[in-house]
C-alpha positions as CSV (number, residue, x, y, z in Angstrom):
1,X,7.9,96.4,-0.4
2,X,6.4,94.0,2.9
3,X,7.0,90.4,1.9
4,X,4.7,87.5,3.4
5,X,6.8,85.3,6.0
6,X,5.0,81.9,4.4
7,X,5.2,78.3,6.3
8,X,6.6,76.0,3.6
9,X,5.2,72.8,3.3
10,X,7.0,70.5,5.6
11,X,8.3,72.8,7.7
12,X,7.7,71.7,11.2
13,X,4.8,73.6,12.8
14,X,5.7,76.1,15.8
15,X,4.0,75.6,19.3
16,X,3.2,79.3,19.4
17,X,3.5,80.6,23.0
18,X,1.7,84.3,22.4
19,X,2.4,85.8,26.1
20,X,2.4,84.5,30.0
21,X,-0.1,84.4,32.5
22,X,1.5,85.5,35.1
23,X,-0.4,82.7,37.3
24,X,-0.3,79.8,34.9
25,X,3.1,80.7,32.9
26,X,2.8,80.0,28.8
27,X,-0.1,80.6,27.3
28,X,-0.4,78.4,24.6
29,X,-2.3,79.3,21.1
30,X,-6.1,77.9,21.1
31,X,-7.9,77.2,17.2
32,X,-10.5,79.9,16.4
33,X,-8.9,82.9,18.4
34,X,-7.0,85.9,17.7
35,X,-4.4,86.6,20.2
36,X,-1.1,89.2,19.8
37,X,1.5,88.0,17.8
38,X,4.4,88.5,19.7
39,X,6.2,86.5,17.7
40,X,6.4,88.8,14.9
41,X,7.1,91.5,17.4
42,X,4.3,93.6,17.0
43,X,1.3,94.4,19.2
44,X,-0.7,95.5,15.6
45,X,0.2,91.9,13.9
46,X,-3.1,89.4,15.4
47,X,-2.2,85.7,14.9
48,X,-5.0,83.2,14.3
49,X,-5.0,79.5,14.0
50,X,-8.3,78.5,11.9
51,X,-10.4,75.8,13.4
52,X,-9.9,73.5,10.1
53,X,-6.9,71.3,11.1
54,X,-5.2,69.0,8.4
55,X,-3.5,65.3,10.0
56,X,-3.4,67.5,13.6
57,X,-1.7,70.4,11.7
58,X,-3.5,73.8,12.0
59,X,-3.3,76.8,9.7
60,X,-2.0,80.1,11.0
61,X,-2.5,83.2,9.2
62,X,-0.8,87.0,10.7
63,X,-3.4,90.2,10.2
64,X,-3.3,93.9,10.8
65,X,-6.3,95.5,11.0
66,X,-5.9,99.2,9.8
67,X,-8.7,101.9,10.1
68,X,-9.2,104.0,6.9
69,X,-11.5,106.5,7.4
70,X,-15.3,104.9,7.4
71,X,-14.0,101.4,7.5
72,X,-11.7,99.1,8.5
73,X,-8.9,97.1,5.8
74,X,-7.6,93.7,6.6
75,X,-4.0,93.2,5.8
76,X,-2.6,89.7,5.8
77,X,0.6,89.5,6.9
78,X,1.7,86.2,6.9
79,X,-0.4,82.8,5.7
80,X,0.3,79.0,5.4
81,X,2.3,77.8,2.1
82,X,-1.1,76.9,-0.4
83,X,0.7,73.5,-1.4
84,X,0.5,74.2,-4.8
85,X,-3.1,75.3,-4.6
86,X,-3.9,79.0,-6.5
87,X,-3.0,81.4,-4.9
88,X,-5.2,84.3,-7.8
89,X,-6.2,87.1,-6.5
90,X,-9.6,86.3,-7.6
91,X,-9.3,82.5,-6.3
92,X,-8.5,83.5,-3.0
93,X,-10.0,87.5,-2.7
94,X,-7.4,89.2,-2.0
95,X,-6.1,92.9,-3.0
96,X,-3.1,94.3,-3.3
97,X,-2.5,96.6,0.2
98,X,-1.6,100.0,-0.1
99,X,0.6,98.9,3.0
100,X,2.3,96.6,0.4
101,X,1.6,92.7,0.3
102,X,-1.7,91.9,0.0
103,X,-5.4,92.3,2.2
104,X,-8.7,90.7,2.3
105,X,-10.9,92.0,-0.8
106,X,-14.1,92.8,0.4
107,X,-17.0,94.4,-2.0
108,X,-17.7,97.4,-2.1
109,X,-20.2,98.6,0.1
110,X,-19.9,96.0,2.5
111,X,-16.5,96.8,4.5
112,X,-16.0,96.1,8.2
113,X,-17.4,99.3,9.9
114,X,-15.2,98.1,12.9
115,X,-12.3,96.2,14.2
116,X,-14.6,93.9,15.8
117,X,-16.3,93.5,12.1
118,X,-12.9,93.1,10.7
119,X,-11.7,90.3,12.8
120,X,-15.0,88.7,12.6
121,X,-14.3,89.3,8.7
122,X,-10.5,87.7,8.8
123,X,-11.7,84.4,10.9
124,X,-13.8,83.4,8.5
125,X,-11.6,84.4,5.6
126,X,-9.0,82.9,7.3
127,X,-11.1,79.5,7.4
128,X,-12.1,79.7,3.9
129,X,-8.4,79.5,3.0
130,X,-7.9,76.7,5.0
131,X,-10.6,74.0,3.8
132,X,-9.3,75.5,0.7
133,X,-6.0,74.4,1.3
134,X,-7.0,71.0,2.6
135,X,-9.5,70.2,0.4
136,X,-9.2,72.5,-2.7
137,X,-12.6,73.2,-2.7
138,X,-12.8,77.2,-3.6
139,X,-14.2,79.6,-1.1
140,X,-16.5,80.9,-3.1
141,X,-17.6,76.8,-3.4
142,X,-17.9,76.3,-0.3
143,X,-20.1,79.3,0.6
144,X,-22.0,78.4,-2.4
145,X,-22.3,75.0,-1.3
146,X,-23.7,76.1,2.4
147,X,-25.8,78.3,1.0
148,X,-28.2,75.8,-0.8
């Protein structure tokens, strides 16, 4: 069975280098982008750091995106420690993966039609979990609270 690679709280943030430029050397990892995660040491694992930053520390989170037939799934293959937040499936909408570990739940009916969708899909997820982390303020209360 996969297990999650999780960054414990107070373990010292990594300056992710994902890749050169062969002009400009290291390229370093921007907020609110997906990039290769050659760290991991695959070209199917997509690393993004969410925008939401907590005293200058970002949240990284590790995705595959794998195509099932008429949709896309989102597997999450690594995600910050929740610092004692939940971590429920239901809290956090999350499945288990047939993969093993866990993906993005998404209703019925309304899964990413394409890996562009998908990532789209795994951003915002992805910065969901992070205000939630910060803030412990649920997804679903924070969309609720936009939303009004």
């Amino acid at each position: 069975m996969k297990q999650f690679n999780e960054l414990k709280h107070g373990q010292p943030q990594i300056s992710f280098s994902r890749g050169a430029d062969n002009k400009r050397g290291p390229v370093e990892l921007q907020p609110g982008i997906l990039c290769v995660d050659y760290l991991y040491g695959s070209l199917k694992n997509i690393l993004y750091r969410s925008k939401v930053t907590d005293y200058g520390r970002y949240f990284d989170f590790v995705f595959n995106y794998i195509n099932v037939g008429r949709y896309w799934e989102i597997d999450i293959v690594r995600f910050p420690d929740y610092r004692g937040r939940s971590t429920s499936a239901y809290v956090i909408h999350t499945l288990p993966s047939d993969r093993g570990g866990r993906k993005i739940c998404v209703a019925t009916g309304h899964e990413p039609r394409s890996e562009r969708d998908a990532k789209k899909l795994s951003m915002s997820w992805a910065d969901l979990q992070a205000e939630y982390i910060k803030t412990g303020k649920t997804p679903d209360d924070q969309i609720r609270d936009n939303h009004r």
